[in-house]
C-alpha positions as CSV (number, residue, x, y, z in Angstrom):
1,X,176.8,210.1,-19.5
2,X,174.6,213.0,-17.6
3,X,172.0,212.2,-19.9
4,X,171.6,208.8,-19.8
5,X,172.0,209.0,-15.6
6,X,169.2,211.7,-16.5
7,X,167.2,209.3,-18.2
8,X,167.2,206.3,-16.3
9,X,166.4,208.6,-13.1
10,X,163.3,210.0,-15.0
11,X,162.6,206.2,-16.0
12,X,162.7,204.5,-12.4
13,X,160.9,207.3,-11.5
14,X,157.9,206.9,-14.0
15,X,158.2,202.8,-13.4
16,X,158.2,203.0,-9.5
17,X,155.2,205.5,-8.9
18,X,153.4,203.9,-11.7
19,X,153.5,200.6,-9.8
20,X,152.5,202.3,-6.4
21,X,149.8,204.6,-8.1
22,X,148.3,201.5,-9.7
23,X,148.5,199.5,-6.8
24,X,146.7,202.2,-4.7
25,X,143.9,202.5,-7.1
26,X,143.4,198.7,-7.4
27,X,143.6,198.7,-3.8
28,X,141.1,201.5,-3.0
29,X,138.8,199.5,-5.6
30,X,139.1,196.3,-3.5
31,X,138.2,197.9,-0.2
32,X,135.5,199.9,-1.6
33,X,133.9,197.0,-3.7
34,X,134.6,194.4,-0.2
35,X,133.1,197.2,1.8
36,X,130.2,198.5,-0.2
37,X,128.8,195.3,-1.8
38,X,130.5,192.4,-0.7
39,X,132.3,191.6,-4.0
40,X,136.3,190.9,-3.9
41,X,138.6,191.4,-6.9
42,X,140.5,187.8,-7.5
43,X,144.1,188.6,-7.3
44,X,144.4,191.5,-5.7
45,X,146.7,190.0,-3.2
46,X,149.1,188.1,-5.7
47,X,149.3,190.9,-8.2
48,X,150.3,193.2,-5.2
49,X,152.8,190.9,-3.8
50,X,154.3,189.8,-7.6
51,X,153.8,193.0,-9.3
52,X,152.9,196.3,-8.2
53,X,155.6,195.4,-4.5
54,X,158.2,193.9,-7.0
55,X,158.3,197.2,-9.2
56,X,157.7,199.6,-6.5
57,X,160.6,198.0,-4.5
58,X,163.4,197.8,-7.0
59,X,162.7,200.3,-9.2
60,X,163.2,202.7,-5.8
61,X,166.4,201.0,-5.0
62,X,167.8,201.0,-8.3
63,X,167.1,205.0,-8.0
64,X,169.0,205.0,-4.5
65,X,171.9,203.7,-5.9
66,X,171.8,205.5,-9.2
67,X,171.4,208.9,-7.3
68,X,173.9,207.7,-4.7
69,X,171.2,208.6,-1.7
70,X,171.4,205.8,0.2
71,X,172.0,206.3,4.1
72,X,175.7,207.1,5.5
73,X,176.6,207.0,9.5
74,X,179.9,208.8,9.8
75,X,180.1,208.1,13.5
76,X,184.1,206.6,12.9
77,X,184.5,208.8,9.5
78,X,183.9,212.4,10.6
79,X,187.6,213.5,11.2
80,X,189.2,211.5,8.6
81,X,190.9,213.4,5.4
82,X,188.9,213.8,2.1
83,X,191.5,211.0,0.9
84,X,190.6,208.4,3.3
85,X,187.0,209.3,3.0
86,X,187.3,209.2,-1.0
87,X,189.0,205.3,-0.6
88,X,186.5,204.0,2.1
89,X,183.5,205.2,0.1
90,X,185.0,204.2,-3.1
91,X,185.5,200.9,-1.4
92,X,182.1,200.3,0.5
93,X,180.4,201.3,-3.2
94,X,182.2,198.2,-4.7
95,X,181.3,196.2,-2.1
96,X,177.8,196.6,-2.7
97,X,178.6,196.6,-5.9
98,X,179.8,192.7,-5.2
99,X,176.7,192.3,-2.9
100,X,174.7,193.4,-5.7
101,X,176.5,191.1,-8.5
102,X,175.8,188.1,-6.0
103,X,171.9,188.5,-5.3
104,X,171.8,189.2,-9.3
105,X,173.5,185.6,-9.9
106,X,171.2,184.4,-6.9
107,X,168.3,186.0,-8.6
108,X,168.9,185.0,-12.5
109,X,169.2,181.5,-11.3
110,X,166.0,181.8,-9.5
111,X,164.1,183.8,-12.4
112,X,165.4,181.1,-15.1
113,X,163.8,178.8,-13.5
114,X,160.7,179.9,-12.6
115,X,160.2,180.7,-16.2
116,X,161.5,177.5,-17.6
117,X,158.5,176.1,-15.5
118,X,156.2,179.1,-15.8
119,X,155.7,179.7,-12.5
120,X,151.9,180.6,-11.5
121,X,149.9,180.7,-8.2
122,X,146.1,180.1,-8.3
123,X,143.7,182.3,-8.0
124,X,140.2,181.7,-7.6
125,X,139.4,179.8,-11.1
126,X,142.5,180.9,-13.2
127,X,146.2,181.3,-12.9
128,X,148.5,184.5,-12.0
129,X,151.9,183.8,-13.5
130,X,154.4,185.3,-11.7
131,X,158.0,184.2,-12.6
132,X,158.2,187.5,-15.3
133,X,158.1,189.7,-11.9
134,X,161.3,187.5,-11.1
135,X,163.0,189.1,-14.4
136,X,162.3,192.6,-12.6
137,X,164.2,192.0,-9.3
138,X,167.0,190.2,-11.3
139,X,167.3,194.2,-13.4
140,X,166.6,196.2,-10.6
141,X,169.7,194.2,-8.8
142,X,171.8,194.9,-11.4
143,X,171.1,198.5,-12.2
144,X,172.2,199.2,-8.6
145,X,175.3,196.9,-8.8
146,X,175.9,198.9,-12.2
147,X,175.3,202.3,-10.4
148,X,177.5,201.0,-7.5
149,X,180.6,200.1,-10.2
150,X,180.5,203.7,-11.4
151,X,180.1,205.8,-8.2
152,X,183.0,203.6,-6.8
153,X,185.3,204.3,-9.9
154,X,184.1,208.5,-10.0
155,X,185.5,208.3,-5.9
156,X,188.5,205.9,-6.8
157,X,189.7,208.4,-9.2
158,X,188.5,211.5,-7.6
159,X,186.4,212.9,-10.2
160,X,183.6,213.0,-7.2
161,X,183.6,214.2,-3.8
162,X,183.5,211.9,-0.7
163,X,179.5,211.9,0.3
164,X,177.4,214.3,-1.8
């Protein structure tokens, strides 16, 4: 199990910065062209939004969840027993696991059909289609409601400490 934890880690790693790195290059090359002669890119605001945003975003959530880093305020937990702390946790993790499952149903419904009528947004002379980046929110939803099931069950049983 490490090793496919291990994996997908190294994955949402390689898919997040990939997006951001492209996006920062296509980027730079839009400013400099704007600045230097006057010439946009078509699309660079649409494939930003739809793409580069959409992997950058999940991909980085996904790995949150996966490494279990998200933020915790203890301000009413501090003094409780490494019991109580193991339940609530375990608890809260399968509620966003829930949370998770819902936007994923929300999400598939809304990816289905923007690809059942190919969902596109103009761009100067030709079309951008952008229900595919749909698909990507809809995985990177359920990795972390995935991730969430399985940290919730490692506290439930005690295999794994309360917040580490």
């Amino acid at each position: 199990m490490n090793a496919v934890k291990s994996l997908a880690e190294k994955f949402l790693v390689a898919l997040g910065g990939s997006a951001l790195l492209v996006m920062m290059l296509h980027i730079t090359a839009e400013v400099i062209l704007r600045s230097a002669f006057n010439i946009t890119i078509p699309g660079t605001l649409e494939l930003v939004t739809f793409y580069y945003m959409t992997f950058a975003v999940f991909a980085g959530l996904a790995l949150v969840a996966l490494l279990n880093e998200q933020v915790i305020v203890e301000i009413f937990t501090g003094w409780m027993s490494r019991r109580t702390l193991l339940v609530i946790d375990g608890l809260a993790a399968l509620l966003g696991a829930g949370y998770a499952g819902l936007l994923v149903y929300g999400g598939w419904l809304e990816a289905k059909s923007a690809m059942k009528f190919n969902e596109m947004v103009a761009v100067r002379g030709f079309d951008v289609p952008i229900w595919p980046s749909r698909w990507v929110a809809v995985i990177g939803l359920g990795l972390i409601a995935l991730a969430s099931v399985a940290h919730a069950i490692a506290l439930l049983r005690g295999t794994k400490g309360p917040r580490t």
